[in-house]
C-alpha positions as CSV (number, residue, x, y, z in Angstrom):
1,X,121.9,170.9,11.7
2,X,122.1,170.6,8.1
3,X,120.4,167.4,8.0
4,X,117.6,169.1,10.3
5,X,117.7,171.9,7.7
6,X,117.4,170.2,4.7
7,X,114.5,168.0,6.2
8,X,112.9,171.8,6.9
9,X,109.9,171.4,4.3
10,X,107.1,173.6,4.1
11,X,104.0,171.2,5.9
12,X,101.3,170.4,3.2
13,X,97.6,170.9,3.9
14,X,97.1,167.6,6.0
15,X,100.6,167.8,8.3
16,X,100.4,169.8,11.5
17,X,101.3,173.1,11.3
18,X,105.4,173.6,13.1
19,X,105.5,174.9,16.5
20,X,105.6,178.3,16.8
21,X,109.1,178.1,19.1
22,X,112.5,178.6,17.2
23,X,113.8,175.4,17.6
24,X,110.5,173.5,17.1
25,X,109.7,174.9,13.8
26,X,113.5,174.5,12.6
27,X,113.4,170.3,13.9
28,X,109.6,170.1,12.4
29,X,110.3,168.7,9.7
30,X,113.2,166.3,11.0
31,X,110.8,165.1,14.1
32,X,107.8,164.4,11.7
33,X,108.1,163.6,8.2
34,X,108.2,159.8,7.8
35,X,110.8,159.7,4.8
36,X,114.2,161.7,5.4
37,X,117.1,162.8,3.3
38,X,120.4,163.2,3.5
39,X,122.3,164.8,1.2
40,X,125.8,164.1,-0.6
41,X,127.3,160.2,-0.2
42,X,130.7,158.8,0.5
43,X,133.6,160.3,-1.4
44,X,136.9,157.9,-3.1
45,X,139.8,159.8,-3.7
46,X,142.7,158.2,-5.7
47,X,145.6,159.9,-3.7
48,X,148.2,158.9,-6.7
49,X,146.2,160.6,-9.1
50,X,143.8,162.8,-7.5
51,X,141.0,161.8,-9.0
52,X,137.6,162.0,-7.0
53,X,134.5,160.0,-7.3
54,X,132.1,162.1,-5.7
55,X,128.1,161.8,-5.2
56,X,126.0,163.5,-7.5
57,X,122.8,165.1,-6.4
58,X,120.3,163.2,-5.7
59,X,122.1,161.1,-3.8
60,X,122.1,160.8,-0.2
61,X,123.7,158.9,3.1
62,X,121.1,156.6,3.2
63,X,121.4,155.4,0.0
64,X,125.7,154.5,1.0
65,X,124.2,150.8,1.4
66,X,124.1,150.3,-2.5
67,X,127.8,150.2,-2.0
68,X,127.0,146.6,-0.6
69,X,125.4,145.4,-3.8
70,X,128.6,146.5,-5.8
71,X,130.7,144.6,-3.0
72,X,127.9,141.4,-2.5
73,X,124.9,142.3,-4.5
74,X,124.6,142.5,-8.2
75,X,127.7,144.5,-9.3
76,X,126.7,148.0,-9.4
77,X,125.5,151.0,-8.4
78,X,124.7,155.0,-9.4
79,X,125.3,157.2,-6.9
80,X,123.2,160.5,-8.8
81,X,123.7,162.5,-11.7
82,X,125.4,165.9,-12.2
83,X,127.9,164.1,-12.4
84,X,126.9,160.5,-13.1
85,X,128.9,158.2,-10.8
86,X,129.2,154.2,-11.4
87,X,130.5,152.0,-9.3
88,X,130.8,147.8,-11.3
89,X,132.3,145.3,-9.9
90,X,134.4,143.2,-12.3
91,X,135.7,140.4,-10.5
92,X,138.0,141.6,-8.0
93,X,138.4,145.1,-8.4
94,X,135.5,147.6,-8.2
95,X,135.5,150.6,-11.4
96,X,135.1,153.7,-10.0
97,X,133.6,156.0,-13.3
98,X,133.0,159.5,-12.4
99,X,130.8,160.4,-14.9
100,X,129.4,157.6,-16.8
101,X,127.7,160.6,-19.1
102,X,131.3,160.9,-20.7
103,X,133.4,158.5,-22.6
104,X,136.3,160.4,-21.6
105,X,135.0,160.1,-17.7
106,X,138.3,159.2,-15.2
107,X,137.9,156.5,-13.4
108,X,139.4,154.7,-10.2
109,X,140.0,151.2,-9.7
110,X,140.0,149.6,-6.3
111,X,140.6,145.9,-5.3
112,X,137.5,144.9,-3.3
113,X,139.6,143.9,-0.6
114,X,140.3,147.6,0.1
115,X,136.5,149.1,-1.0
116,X,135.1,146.6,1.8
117,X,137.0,148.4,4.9
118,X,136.3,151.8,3.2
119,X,132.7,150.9,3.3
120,X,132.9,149.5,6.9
121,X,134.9,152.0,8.1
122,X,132.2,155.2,6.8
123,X,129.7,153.1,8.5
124,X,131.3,153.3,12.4
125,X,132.0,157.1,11.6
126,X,128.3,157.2,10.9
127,X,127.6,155.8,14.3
128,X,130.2,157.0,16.2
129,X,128.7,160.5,14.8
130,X,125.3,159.2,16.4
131,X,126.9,158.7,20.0
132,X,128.3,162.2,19.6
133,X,124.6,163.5,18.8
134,X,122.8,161.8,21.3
135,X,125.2,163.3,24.0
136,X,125.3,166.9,22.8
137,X,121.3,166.6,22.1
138,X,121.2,165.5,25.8
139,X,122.8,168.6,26.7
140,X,121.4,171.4,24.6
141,X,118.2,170.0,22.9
142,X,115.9,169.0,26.3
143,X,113.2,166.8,25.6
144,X,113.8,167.5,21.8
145,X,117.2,165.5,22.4
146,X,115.7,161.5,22.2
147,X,113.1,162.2,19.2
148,X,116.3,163.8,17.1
149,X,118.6,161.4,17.6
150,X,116.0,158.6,16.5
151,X,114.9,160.7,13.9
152,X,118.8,161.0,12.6
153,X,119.3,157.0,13.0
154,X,116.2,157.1,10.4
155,X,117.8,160.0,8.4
156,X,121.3,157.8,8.2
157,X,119.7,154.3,8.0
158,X,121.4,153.3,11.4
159,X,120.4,151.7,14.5
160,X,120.1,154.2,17.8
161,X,123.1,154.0,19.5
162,X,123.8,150.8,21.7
163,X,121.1,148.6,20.1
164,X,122.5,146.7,17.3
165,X,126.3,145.6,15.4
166,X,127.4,147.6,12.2
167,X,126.2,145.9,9.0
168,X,129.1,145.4,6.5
């Protein structure tokens, strides 16, 4: 619902108008634009410390792939501003900063042999989410259920259920 809702733009002058049912003109948006949004990002918390690396706006589920180019890519990645986060890879540990905007900024540091199952293991909730979806939209969304459940795999950057293997 909340991806749905944030999806829920006002159509510009070329778009079809949303239906004029309830539940169409809330899912317009989701069903027809071609370029979704999700909003917020995978969290790290440092449980001895408390310290939390969160997304910052403009950052979105879609985007939680960059987390492969700090693990196998170039190094790094910014996950928003408002805070400013910054993950770098030095060697064998990833740097968590939580706001690169402040020299004072905490920080977390994480072996890459425990970011890589994080990362993996975000990536089967995401999908495991999507077998949820598909069954409930089955059940309460009629012949909305198919078109939201691939629009959602777009949203998330995922495969529709039962098609394909996780990435990481």
């Amino acid at each position: 619902m909340l991806i749905a809702d944030y999806n829920n733009c006002k159509p510009d002058e070329d778009s079809d108008p949303p239906p004029a049912d309830t539940l169409g003109g809330f899912l317009h948006g989701l069903l027809s634009m071609d370029d979704l949004s999700t909003s917020g990002g995978l969290q790290i918390t440092d449980t001895s410390t408390g310290t939390m690396f969160l997304p910052g706006c403009c950052s979105g589920l879609e985007e939680r792939c960059d987390w492969l180019e700090v693990l196998d890519g170039d190094g790094w990645a910014s996950f928003g501003h408002g805070p400013s986060p910054l993950a770098e890879r030095h060697g064998d540990v990833v740097r968590l900063t939580v706001d690169a905007e402040r020299d004072d900024s905490p920080v977390i540091e994480l072996p890459v042999t425990e970011l890589r199952p994080l990362v993996a293991g975000a990536e089967r909730d995401l999908v495991d989410f999507l077998h949820l979806v598909a069954a409930w939209a089955a059940l309460y969304l009629g012949d909305h259920a198919t078109p939201v459940t691939a629009a959602l795999c777009r949203a998330l950057d995922l495969p529709v259920p039962g098609t394909s293997a996780l990435r990481p």
